[in-house]
C-alpha positions as CSV (number, residue, x, y, z in Angstrom):
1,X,-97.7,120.6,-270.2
2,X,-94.9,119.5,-270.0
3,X,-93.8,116.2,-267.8
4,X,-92.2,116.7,-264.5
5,X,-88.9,115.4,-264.2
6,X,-88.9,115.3,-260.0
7,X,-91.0,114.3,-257.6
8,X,-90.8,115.5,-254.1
9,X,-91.9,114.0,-250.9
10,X,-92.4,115.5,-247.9
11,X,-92.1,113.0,-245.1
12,X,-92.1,115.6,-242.0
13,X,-93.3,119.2,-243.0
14,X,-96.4,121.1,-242.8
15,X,-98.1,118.7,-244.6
16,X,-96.4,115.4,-245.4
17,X,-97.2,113.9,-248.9
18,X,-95.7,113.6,-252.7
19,X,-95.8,117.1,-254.6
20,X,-94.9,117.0,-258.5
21,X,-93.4,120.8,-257.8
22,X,-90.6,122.3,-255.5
23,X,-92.1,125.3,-255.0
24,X,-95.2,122.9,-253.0
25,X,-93.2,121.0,-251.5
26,X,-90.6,123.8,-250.4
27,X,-94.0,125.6,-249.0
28,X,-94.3,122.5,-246.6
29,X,-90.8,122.0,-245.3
30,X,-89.7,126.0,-245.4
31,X,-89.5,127.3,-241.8
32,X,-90.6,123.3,-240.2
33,X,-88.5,122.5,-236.9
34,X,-86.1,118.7,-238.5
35,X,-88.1,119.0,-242.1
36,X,-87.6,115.8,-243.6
37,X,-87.9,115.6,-247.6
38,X,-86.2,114.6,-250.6
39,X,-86.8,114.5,-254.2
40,X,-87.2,111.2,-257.0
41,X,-86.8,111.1,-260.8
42,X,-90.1,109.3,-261.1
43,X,-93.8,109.6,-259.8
44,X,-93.3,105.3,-258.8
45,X,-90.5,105.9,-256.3
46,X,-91.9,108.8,-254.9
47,X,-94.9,107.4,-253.8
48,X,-93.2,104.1,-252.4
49,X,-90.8,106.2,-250.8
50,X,-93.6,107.8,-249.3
51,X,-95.4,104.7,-248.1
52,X,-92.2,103.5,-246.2
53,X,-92.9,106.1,-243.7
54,X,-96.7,105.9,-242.7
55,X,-97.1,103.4,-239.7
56,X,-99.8,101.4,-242.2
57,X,-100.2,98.8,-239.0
58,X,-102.8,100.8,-237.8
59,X,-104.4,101.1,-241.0
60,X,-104.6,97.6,-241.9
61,X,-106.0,96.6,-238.7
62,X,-108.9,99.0,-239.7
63,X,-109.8,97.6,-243.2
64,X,-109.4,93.9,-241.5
65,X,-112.1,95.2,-239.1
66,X,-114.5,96.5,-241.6
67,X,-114.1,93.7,-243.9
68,X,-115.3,91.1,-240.8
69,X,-118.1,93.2,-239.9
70,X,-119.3,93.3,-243.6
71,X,-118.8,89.5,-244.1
72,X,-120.9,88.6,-241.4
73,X,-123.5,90.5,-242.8
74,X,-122.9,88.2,-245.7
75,X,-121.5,90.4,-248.4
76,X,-119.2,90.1,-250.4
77,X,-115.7,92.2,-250.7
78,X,-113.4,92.6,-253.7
79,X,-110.1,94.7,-253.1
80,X,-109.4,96.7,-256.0
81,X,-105.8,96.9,-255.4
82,X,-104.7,98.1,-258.3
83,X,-106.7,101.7,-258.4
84,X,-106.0,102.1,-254.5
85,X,-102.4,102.3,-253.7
86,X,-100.9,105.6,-255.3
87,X,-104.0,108.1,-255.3
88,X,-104.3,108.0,-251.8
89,X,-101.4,107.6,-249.6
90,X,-99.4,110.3,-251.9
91,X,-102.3,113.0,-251.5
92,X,-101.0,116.0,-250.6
93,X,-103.1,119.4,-249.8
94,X,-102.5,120.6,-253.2
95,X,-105.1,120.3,-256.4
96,X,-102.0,119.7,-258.8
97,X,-101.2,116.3,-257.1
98,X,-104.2,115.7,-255.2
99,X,-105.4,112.4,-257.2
100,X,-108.8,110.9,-257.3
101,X,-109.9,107.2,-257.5
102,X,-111.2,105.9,-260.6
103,X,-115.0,104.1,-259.8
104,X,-114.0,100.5,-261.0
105,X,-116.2,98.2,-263.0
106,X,-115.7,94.8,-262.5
107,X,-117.9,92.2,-263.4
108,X,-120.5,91.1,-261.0
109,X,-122.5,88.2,-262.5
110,X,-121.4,85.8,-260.7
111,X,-122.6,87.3,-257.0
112,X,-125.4,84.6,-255.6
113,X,-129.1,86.2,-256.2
114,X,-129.3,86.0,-252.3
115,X,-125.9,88.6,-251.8
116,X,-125.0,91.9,-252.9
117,X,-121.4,92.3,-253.7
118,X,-119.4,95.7,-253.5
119,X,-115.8,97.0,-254.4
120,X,-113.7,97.9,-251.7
121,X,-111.2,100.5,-252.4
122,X,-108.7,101.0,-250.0
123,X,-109.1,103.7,-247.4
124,X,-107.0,107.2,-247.3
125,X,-104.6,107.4,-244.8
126,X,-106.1,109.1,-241.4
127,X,-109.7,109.1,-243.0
128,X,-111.1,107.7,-239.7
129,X,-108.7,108.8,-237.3
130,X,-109.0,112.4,-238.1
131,X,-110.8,115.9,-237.2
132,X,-112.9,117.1,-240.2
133,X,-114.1,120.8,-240.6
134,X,-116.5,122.8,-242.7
135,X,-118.3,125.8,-242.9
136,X,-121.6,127.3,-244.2
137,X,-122.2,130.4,-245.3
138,X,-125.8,131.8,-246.4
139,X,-125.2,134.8,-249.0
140,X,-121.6,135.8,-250.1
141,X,-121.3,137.6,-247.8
142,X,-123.7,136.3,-245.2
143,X,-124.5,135.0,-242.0
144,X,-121.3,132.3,-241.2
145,X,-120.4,129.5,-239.4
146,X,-118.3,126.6,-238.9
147,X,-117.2,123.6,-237.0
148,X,-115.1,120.3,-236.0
149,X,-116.5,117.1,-236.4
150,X,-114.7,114.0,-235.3
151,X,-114.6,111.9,-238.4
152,X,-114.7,107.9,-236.5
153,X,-118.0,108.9,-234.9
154,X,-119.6,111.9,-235.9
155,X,-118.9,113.6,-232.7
156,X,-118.8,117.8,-233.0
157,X,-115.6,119.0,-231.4
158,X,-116.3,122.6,-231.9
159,X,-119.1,125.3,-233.5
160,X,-118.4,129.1,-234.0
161,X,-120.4,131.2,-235.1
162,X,-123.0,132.5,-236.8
163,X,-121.6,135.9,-237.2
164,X,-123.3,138.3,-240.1
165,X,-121.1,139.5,-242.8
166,X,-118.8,136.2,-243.9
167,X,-118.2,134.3,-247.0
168,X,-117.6,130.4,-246.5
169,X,-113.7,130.6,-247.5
170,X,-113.2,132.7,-244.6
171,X,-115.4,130.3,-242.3
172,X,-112.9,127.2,-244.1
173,X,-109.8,129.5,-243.2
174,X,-110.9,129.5,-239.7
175,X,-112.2,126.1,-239.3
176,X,-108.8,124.9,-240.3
177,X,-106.7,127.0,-238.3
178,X,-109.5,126.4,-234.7
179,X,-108.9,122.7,-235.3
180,X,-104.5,123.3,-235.4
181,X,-105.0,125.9,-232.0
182,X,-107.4,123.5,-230.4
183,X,-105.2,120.0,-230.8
184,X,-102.6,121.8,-229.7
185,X,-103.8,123.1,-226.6
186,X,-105.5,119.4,-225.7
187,X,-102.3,118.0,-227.1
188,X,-104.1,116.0,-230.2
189,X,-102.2,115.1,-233.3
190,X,-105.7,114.4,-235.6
191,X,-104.8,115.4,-239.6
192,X,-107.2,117.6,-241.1
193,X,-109.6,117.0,-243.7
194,X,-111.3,119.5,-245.8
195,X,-113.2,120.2,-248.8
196,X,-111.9,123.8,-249.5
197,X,-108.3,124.2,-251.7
198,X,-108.7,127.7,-251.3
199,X,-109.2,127.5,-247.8
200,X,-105.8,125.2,-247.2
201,X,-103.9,127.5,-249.6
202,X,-104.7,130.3,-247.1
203,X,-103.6,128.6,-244.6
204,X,-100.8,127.3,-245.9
205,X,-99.7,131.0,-246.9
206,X,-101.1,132.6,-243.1
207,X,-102.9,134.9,-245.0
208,X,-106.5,135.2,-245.2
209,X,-107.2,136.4,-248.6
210,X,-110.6,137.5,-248.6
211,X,-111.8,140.0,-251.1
212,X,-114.5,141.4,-248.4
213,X,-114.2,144.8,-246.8
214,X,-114.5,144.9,-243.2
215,X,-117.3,146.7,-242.3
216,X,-119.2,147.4,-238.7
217,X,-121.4,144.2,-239.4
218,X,-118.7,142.1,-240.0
219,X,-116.3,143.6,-237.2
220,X,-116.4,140.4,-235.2
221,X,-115.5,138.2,-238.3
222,X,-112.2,140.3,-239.0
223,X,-111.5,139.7,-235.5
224,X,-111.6,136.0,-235.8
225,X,-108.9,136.4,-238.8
226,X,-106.5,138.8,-237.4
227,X,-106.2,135.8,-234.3
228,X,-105.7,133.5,-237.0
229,X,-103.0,134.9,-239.0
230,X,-101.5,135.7,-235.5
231,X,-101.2,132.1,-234.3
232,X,-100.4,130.9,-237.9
233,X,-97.4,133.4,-237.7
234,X,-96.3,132.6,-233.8
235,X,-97.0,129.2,-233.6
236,X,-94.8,126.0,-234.9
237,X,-97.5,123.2,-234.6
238,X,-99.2,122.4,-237.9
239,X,-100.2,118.9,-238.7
240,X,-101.1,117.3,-242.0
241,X,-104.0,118.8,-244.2
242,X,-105.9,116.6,-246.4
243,X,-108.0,117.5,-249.2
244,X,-111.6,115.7,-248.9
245,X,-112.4,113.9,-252.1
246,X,-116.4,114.5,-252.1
247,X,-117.0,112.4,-255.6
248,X,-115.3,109.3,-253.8
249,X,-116.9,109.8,-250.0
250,X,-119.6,111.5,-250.5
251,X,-120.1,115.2,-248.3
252,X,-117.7,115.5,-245.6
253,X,-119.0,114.6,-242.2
254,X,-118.4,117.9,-240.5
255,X,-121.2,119.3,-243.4
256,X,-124.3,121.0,-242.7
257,X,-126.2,119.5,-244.5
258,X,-128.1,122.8,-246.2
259,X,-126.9,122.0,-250.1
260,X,-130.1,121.6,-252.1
């Protein structure tokens, strides 16, 4: 493959982040009301270019918080600084440039027998602050649901469903595109997080692109698309959609909980 030679980022758009393609990156900024972008030569500038525009105030007073709480409960936190700054503030919604953090392995010998000591990485931008959604699906196709969950306390914001007939990319499409129509209406600005690419491609493209047939059973699920591709094609409010990293934070919180 062969390197890139620009890197774009996308600081207001459809979803803000650093793509390594323009075709990404012009999928974000294409038809968005005072799109804000530009392109670097190299991955390094990109990302700090990036960083620039997050308020990070907010986000530092969270780690600051977390890191009291665990030091009064006498354990001991090491920052590893150096795997933690470019995978996650530059993750965009696509797989290409969507990062992960590498576990780290420092040595731990030293730790008192009386504490435990754990490696901090820092935290993805809007991890707390954010609406999370998932969907289940039991059969392909089979009976389908989904939901909102509140990702700072586990709170459900919303639950459709189930309806017979649906696969769980089409209960992802919809999950997303209930959590944009929703924050709109109450006037919320939460990011997304999900664990389906397919699932943010759709919506990113506001097209459902399900190989099932509509049928009588699933009548009410084909419903629930066509009003989804309609408000994804008359409406201008999108906010940022970020790809939950599983292997990192374990199952995302808006999961229900039925993988074996």
């Amino acid at each position: 493959m062969a390197k890139n030679s620009k890197y774009y980022v996308v600081w207001k758009g459809f979803a803000p982040g650093v793509y390594d393609s323009w075709e990404e990156a012009e999928m974000q900024v294409s038809g968005y009301p005072d799109a804000s972008y530009r392109a670097f030569k190299t991955l390094e500038s990109a990302v700090q270019a990036f960083r620039e525009g997050f308020d990070k105030e907010s986000l530092i007073r969270e780690v600051a918080r977390e890191v009291e709480r665990l030091e009064k409960e006498g354990t001991i936190i090491e920052f590893d600084e150096d795997k933690a700054d470019t995978a996650d503030i530059a993750r965009p919604i696509t797989p290409a440039c969507s990062s992960t953090l590498v576990p780290t392995s420092k040595p731990v010998d030293s730790t008192p027998p009386d504490k435990k000591r754990i490696i901090v990485q820092q935290p993805p931008p809007y991890l707390v602050e954010s609406l999370a959604v998932d969907a289940a699906c039991s059969g392909n196709p089979g009976p389908m649901e989904y939901r909102g969950v509140y990702v700072r306390t586990g709170q459900e914001i919303f639950h459709v469903g189930p309806f017979e007939g649906g696969t769980n990319n089409i209960g992802e499409f919809l999950a997303i595109v209930h959590g944009l129509a929703l924050q709109e209406k109450q006037g919320k600005h939460l990011p997304i997080y999900s664990d389906s690419v397919i699932a943010q491609k759709w919506v990113r493209l506001g097209i459902c692109k399900t190989q099932i047939e509509e049928t009588e059973q699933n009548a009410k699920i084909f419903d629930l698309i066509r009003r989804a591709e309609a408000w994804l094609r008359t409406h201008t409010f999108r906010l940022p959609i970020y790809k939950w990293e599983t292997t990192q934070w374990g199952e995302i919180p808006a999961d229900f909980g039925r993988k074996k």
